[in-house]
N, C-alpha and C positions, 0 to 999 in steps of 0.2 A: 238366539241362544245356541252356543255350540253343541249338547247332543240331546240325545231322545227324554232322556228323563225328564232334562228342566222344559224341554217342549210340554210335557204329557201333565209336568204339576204345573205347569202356566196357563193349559188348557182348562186344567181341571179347576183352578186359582179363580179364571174369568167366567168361567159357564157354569159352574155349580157341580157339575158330573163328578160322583164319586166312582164310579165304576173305570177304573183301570184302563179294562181292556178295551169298553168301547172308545174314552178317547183315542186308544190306538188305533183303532180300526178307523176312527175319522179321522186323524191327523194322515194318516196312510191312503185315504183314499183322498185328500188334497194334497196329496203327494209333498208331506210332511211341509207344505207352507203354512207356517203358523196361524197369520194373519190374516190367509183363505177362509183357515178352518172354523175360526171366532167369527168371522162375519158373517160366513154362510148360519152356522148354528143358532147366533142370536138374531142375525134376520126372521127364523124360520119360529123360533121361541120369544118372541116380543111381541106380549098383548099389551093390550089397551091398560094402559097404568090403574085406570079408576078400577080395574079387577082388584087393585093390592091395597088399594088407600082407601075403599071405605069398610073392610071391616081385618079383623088380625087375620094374619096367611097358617097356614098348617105349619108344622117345623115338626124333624125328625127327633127333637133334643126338648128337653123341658122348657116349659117359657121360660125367660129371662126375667129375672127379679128388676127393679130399679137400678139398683148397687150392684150392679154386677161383680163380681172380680175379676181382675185383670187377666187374660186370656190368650193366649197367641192365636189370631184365627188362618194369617196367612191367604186370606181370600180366597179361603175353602169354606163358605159357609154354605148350607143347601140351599136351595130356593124355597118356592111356596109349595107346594103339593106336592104328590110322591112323585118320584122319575120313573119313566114307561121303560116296560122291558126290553129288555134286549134285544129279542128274537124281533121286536115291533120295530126298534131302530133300526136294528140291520136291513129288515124289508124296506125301512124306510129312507135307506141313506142312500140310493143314485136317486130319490126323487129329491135331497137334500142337495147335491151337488148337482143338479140340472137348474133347480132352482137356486144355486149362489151363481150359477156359469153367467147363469141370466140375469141376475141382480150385479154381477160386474159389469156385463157389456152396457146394461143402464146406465152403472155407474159412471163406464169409460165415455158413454155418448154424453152424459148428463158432465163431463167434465171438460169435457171439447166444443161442449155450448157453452160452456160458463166464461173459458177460456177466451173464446171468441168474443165472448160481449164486452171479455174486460178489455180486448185489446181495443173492440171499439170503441168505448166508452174511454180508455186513454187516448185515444186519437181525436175524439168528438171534445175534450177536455185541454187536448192541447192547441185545437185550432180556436177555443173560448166558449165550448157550450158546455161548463162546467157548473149545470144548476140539478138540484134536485127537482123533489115532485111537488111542491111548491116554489120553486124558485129561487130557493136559498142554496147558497154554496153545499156542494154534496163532499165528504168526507173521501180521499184516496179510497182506494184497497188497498188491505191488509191482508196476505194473507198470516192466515192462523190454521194448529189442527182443529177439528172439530172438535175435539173435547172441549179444546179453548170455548169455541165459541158455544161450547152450550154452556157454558160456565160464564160468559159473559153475559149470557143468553137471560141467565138465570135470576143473575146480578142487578140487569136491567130492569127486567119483570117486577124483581122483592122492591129495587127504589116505587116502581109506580105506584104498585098495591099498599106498599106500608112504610115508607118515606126513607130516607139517609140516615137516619139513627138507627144503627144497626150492627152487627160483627163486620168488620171488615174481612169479607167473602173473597178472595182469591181468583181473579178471572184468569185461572189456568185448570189444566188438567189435573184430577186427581193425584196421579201418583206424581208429578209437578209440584203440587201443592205439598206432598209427603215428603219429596225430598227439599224441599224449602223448610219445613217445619224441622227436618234434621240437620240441616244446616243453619239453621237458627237456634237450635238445642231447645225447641220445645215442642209440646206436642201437638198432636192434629187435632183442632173441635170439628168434629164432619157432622151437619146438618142435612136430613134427609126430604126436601117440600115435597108433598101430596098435596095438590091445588084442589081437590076434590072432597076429601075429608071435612068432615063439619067442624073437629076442633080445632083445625090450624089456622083460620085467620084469628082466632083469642089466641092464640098461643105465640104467634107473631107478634099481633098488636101488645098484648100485657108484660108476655114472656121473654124473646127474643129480641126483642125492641128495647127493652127495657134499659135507661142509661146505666144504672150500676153495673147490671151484666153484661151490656156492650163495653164499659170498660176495663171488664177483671178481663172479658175473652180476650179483645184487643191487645191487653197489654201483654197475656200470659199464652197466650196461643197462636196459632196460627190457623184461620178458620176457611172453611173450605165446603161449600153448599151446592146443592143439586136436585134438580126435578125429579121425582121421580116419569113421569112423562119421556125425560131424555132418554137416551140409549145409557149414558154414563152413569144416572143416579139411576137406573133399575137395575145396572149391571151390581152398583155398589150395596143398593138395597138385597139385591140376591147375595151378595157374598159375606154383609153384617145380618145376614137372618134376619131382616128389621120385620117385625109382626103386630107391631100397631104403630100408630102416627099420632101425634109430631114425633121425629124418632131423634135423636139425639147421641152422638157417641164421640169418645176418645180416644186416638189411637197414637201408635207411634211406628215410625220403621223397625223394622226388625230384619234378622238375615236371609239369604235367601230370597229376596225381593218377596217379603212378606211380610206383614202387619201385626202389631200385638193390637187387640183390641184388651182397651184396660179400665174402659165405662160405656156405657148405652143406658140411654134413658130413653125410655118411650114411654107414647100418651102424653095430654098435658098435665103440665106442670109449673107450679107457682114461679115466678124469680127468684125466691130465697131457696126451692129446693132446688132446683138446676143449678142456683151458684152456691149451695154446700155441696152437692156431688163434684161439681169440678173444682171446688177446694182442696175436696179430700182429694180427689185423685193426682190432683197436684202437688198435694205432701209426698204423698205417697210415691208419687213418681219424682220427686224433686233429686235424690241421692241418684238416682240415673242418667238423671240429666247434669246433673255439677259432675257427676262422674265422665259422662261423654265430654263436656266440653272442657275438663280440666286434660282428659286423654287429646282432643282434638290442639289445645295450646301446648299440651306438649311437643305432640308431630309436630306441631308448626315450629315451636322453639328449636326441634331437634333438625327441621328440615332445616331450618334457619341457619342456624349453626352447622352444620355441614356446609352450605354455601356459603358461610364465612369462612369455614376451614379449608374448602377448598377453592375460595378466593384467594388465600392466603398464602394456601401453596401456592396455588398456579404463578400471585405475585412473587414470594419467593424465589419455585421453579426458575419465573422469566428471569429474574434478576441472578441469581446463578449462571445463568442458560448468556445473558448479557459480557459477566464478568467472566465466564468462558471465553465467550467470542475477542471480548478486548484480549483479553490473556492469546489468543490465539495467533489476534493481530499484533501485536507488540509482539508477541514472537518470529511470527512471519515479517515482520519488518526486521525485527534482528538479526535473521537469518539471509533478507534480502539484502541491508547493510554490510554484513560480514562478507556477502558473495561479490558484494559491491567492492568492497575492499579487497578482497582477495584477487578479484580477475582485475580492478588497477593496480596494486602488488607487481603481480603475475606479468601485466603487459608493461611497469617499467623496468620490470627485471629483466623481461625481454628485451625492452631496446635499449637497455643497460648492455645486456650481453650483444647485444647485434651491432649497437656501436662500438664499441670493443674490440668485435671483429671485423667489424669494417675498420677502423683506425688500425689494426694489427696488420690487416690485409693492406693498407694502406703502406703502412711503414714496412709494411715486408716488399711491396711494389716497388718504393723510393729508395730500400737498401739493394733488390736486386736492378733495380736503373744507374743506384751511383755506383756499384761494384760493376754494371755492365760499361758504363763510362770511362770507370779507370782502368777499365781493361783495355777501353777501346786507343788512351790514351800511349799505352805502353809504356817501356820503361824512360824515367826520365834522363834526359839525354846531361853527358858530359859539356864543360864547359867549353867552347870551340868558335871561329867565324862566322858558322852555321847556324849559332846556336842563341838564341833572345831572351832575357832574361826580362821574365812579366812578373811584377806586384801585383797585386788584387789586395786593395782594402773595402773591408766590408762593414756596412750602419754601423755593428755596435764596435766597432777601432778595430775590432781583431784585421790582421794581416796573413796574407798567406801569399810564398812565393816559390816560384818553380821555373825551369829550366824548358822552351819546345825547340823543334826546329824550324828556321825564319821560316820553311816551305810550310809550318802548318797554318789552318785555318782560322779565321775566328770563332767558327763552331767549337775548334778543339777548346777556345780557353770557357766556352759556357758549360764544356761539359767538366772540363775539371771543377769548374764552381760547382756543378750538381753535384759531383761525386764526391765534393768536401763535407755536405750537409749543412752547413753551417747555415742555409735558409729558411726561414718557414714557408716562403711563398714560391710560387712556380713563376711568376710574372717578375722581369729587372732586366734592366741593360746596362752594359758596360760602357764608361764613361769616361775621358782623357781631359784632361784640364786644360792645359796648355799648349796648343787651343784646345778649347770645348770640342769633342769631337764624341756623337754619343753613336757605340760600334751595335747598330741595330742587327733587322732580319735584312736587310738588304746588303748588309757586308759581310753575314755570316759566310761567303763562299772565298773571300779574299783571304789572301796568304797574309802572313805577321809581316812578312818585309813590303808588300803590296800596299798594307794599311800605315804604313810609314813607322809601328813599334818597336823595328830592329835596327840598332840590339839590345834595347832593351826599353824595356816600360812600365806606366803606374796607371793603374785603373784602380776606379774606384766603383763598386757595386750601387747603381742606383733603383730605386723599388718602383715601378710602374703602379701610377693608383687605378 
């Protein structure tokens, strides 16, 4: 429990103490460990059960009728006698915590022996000495808390003494059994045994036995029984004020981890009157319970429905969240396409422009080499003895003729060819026909009268492949 309050009504809820202040002062001297404080206090307040079961206990409140009305008690009921004063506890509570100090370390030894035996007893069990005390296969351990098992405890005991026709009794803890009965939407039948009391084996065998009323509890309850002998049913019998036996009662959860009691019957009683009280009290309580579990199919409808809703979105969401992404990629591919396009664009407009100017550079080279040519040629000379008059026909028919003097080279007449243009190729030799005589690199240094052209001659341009 997170703070002092619901400590102090949880204290007060399990041990009976109405007095405030004193559970403070013992919650506080167990140095507000709840669970110290309940154990120490009822270890020290737990008599012998047949004190309570053979005759009614005192109660601070008038006795309880049969037909009770339904009541919140909240497991605040007092116990059996008056509670000792104050001044008496006070003196009385370091001998109260000396003696829980020492009923732990018991505990802690009594749990490191148990411990121990079990580990033996799974070890002796797995190497094949897995026999009981007669010989028959012995059941694992379980464990359980101890409520459980005094509720098993209990369960066990009622089959021996008064056979399997009976309420199906709950082998759990109390307030276990309370939240099962509100999660089942109905309410708690809590049965109190006193094994000592003289009316409760007739009230068993006639009463609580009985198949009609094991049927109407079965089917409409949820039933939940206890020793009073146990620590669990005296703790319960102190907090339902039970004051005679066979006791009998009806509750339900309530807030607060607290209990409406809303019937108790004590003393015997017939089968027909035990199952008209839980009749009644089951009309009576019916519109609370169609009310709880019409509220409970709600939540669930509503929780439901929000998980649909927010399946729904979430599908949605993703599927947005999808059609983004595609929309993102198709965009980024469009934009990597267009870039793609762009920088090939880009680089054939480049060697667009680079060839260009290379071929510009080009023709600017071959116009300053045939202007350097025909310079180098000079001017052409008049007609005279000196003077050799050369044709040049070239592939496509054209002609061209000009005037050197017999002392020039045959260099001179390839460079007049270059400085005409009239070629596309760098690579050709000049060619005489008659005879074939073809004027390569090795006669480029001979004079025209030397290569036998003067005075005059016909060449024809041929193309080297």
């Amino acid at each position: 429990m997170g703070d002092v309050a619901d400590k102090i009504a949880y204290f007060q809820a399990i041990t009976g103490v109405e007095d405030a202040d004193l559970c403070t002062e013992i919650l506080a001297a167990h140095g507000w460990d709840l669970e110290l404080a309940i154990s120490v206090f009822t270890s020290q307040n737990h008599h012998p059960a047949t004190e309570y079961a053979s005759e009614p206990t005192t109660s601070n409140t008038p006795p309880t009728s049969t037909n009770q009305p339904p009541a919140e008690t909240g497991l605040v009921a007092g116990g059996s006698g008056g509670q000792p004063g104050l001044s008496w506890k006070i003196i009385t509570l370091p001998f109260s915590i000396i003696s829980g100090s020492l009923g732990l370390i018991s505990g802690a030894v009594g749990l490191g022996v148990w411990a121990a035996s079990g580990v033996l007893s799974y070890s002796l069990r797995m190497i094949g000495f897995n026999l009981g005390r007669n010989g028959e296969s012995s059941s694992p351990l379980v464990s359980v808390s101890a409520s459980a098992a005094e509720a098993m405890s209990f369960v066990d005991s009622f089959d021996r003494d008064f056979g399997s026709i009976r309420p199906s009794f709950i082998a759990e803890g109390f307030m276990d059994a309370l939240q099962r009965s509100r999660h089942e939407f109905k309410l708690l039948f809590v049965y109190l045994h006193s094994p000592e009391h003289p009316d409760t084996p007739m009230f068993c065998e006639r009463t609580l036995c009985n198949e009609a009323l094991v049927a109407f509890i079965n089917e409409n309850f949820v039933a939940w029984g206890g020793s009073i002998r146990a620590s669990e049913g005296f703790k319960m019998s102190n907090s339902l004020k039970a004051s005679r036996f066979p006791f009998c009662a009806v509750v339900m959860a309530a807030t607060n981890q607290r209990i409406a009691l809303l019937q108790q019957v004590e003393g015997p009683k017939s089968p027909d009157e035990l199952l008209t009280a839980l009749q009644r009290v089951l009309e009576e309580s019916a519109p609370v319970l169609v009310s709880a579990r019409l509220e409970a199919e709600e939540r669930v409808n509503n929780i439901r429905l929000r998980e649909e809703q927010d399946a729904a979105y979430r599908a949605a969401l993703e599927a947005d969240q999808a059609r983004e992404r595609q929309r993102q990629e198709e965009q980024e591919r469009q934009e990597r396409e267009a870039a793609e396009a762009e920088r090939k664009r880009k680089e054939e407009e480049e060697a667009r422009e680079r060839a260009a100017r290379e071929a510009a550079e080009r023709e600017a080279a071959l116009a300053k080499m045939r202007e350097e040519k025909l310079q180098s040629l000079g001017p052409e000379p008049a007609k005279g003895p000196d003077v050799t008059q050369v044709l040049i026909r070239f592939p496509t028919g054209e002609r061209k003729e000009r005037r050197f003097q017999c002392s020039t080279t045959i260099q001179s007449l390839y460079d007049y060819v270059d400085s005409l243009g009239c070629l596309e190729v760098e690579k050709y030799s000049l060619v005489s026909n008659f005879p074939r005589t073809v004027y390569g690199s090795e006669k480029l240094a001979l004079s025209l009268k030397n290569a036998g052209l003067h005075p005059q001659a016909s060449l024809f341009v041929e193309l080297n492949s």
